[in-house]
N, C-alpha and C positions, 0 to 999 in steps of 0.2 A: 389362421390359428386363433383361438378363442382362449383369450387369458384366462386362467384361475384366480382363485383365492388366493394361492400361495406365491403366483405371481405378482398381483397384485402388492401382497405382502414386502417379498421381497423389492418392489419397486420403493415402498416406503422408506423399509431397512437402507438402500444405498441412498436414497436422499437424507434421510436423518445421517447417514456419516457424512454425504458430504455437507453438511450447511455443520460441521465441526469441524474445523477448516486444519486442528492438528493431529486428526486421525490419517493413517498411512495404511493401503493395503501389504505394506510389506510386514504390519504389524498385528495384523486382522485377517485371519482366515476367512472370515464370515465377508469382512469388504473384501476381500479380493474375489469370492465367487460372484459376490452381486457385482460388480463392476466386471470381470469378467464374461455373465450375462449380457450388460447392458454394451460392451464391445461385439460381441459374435453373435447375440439373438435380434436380428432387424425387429420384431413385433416387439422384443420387449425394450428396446431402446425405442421406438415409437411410442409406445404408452409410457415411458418414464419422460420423455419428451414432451408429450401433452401434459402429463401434470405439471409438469414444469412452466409450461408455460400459464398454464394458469394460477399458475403462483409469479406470476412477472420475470421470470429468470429462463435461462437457455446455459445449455453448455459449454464452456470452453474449450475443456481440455479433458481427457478422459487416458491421460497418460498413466505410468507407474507410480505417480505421487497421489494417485486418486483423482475423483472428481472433482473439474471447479467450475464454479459456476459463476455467472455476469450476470447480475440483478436488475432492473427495473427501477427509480425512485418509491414506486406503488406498492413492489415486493414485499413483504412479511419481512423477507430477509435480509434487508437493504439494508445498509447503516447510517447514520449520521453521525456527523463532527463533534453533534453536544455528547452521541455516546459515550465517546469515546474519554479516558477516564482525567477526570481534573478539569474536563473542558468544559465545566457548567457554565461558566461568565461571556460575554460576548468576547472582548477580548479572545479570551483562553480560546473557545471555536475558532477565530480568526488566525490566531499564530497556529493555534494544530491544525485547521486547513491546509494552511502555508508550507508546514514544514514538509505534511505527509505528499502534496504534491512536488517539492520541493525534493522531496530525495525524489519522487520517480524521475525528475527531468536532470537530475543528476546521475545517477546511474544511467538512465535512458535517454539522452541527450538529442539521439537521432533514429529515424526509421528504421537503418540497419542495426540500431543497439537492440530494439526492440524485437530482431529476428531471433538474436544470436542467445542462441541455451547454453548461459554460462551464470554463476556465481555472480555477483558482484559485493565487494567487500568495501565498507562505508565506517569512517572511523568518526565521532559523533563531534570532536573538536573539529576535524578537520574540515568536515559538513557544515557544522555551525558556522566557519570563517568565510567558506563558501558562499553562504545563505546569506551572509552579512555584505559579502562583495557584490551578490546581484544586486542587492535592496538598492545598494549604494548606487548600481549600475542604473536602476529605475526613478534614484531619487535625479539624477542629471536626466535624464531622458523628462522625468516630469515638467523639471525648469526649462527645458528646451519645448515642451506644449506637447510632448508625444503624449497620446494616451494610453492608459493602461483598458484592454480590452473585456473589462470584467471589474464590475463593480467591489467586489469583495474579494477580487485579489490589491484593488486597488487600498481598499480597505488595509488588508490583513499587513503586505509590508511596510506601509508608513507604523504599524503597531510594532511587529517585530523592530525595524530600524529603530524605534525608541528603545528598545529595552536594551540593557548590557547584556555582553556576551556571558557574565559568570556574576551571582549576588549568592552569596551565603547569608542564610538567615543566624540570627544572633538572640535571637529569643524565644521562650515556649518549645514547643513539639519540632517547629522546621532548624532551632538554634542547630549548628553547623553543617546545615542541608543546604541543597540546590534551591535559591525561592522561583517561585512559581513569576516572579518580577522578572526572568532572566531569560533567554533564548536559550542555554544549554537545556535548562529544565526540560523546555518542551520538545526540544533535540531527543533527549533522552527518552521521554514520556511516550513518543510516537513512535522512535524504533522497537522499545519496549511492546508496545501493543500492537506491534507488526508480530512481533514473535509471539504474541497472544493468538494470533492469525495465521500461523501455520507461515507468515508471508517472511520472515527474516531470521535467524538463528545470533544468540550473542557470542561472540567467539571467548573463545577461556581466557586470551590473555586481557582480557575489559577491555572497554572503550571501542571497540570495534564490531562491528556488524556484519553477517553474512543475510544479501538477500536472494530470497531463493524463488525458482521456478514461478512458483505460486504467483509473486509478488510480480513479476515479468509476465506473466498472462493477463494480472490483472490491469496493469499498465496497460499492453496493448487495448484491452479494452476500454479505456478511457482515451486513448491517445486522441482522439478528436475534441477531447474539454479545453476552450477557451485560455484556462487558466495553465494549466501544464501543456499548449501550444506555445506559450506565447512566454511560460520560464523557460522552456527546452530553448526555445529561439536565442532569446536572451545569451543562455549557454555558450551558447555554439558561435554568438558574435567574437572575433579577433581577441577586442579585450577583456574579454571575460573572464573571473577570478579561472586559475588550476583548479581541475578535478584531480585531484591525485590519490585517487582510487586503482586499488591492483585488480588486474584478471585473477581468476582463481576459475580451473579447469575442474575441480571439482564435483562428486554428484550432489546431487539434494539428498540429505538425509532421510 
């Protein structure tokens, strides 16, 4: 079969929705044909595949929540930690590294978590106390000469373990806000721009987080990083703080 124009077209059309990671073909007539295309036409899922790949990225997942895709460092598409909002200062990239891997080895603790197509619901105090019981857990392992296997995670929780858990600022613009000095903040700041990412929903009653589908693909794709190997592990030791996060049987919205 010899693409078209309109093919080609259309091959653009579903990548431009998916690389907008909170578009849904249950929302989109237009995404649900191109994506329906790119499921039942092998030639046109082969050329959407190539350009894909020439763009540093490959598919994941081509389920009912749309396309997602696993990028490359080199991709166009790629992110970075300083993108990500507030995190201009080293510091600030070092604790939102930390956190945003940080929930995945919380939610995702183990191989079989990362199979299982389920919800997981994250409440952001209860995360934060969490994230503060590993550090603690790494800061004995330190004194005992264990190394941590990554420079910048080694980094990142000696920064977190300094910060308090809660600073309300008292003056200017941040006066009775979260300051940016505080672990909740950036608790907050990264589930936030999970939901900017199609990857977490905030639940109505605050403070609580659903993360979704998205967010569990994109894990498993990283699950070989250095850094969320070696917090998962962490995790999963005897004394390791409570996850006391709920199942939630739920679909993705």
């Amino acid at each position: 079969m010899t693409l078209t124009q309109n093919d080609h077209t259309d091959i653009g059309t579903l990548i431009a929705y998916a690389v907008q990671p909170t578009q849904r073909p249950g929302r989109s007539q237009e995404y649900r044909r191109v994506l329906g295309r790119y499921r039942t036409e092998s030639d046109f899922r082969i050329a959407a595949d190539a350009v894909l790949h020439g763009l540093s990225a490959q598919v994941l997942s081509d389920g009912d929540f749309g396309l997602v895709l696993g990028v490359s460092p080199e991709s166009p598409f790629a992110f970075r930690v300083g993108d990500m909002p507030h995190a201009a200062t080293r510091i600030g990239r070092l604790v939102a590294g930390l956190v945003l891997v940080g929930v995945a080895a919380y939610a995702y603790p183990t191989p079989a978590d990362l199979e299982e197509e389920r919800i997981r619901r994250i409440t952001d105090v209860e995360f934060e106390q969490w994230m503060r019981a590993i550090c603690e857990r790494m800061q004995k392992h330190d004194a005992a000469g264990e190394p941590v296997p990554d420079d910048g995670l080694d980094e990142a929780w000696r920064a977190y373990h300094e910060m308090p858990s809660t600073l309300v600022g008292d003056r200017g613009r941040g006066s009775g806000r979260l300051s940016p000095k505080c672990a909740l903040y950036w608790v907050r700041n990264i589930l936030g721009w999970l939901v900017e990412q199609g990857m977490a929903r905030a639940d109505s009653t605050g403070g609580t987080w659903m993360l979704t589908e998205r967010f569990r693909i994109q894990v498993k794709d990283m699950a070989s990083e250095p850094a969320y190997t070696f917090l998962a592990e962490v995790a999963r030791r005897p004394q390791a703080a409570n996850r006391p996060f709920a199942a939630d049987n739920g679909e993705e919205a």
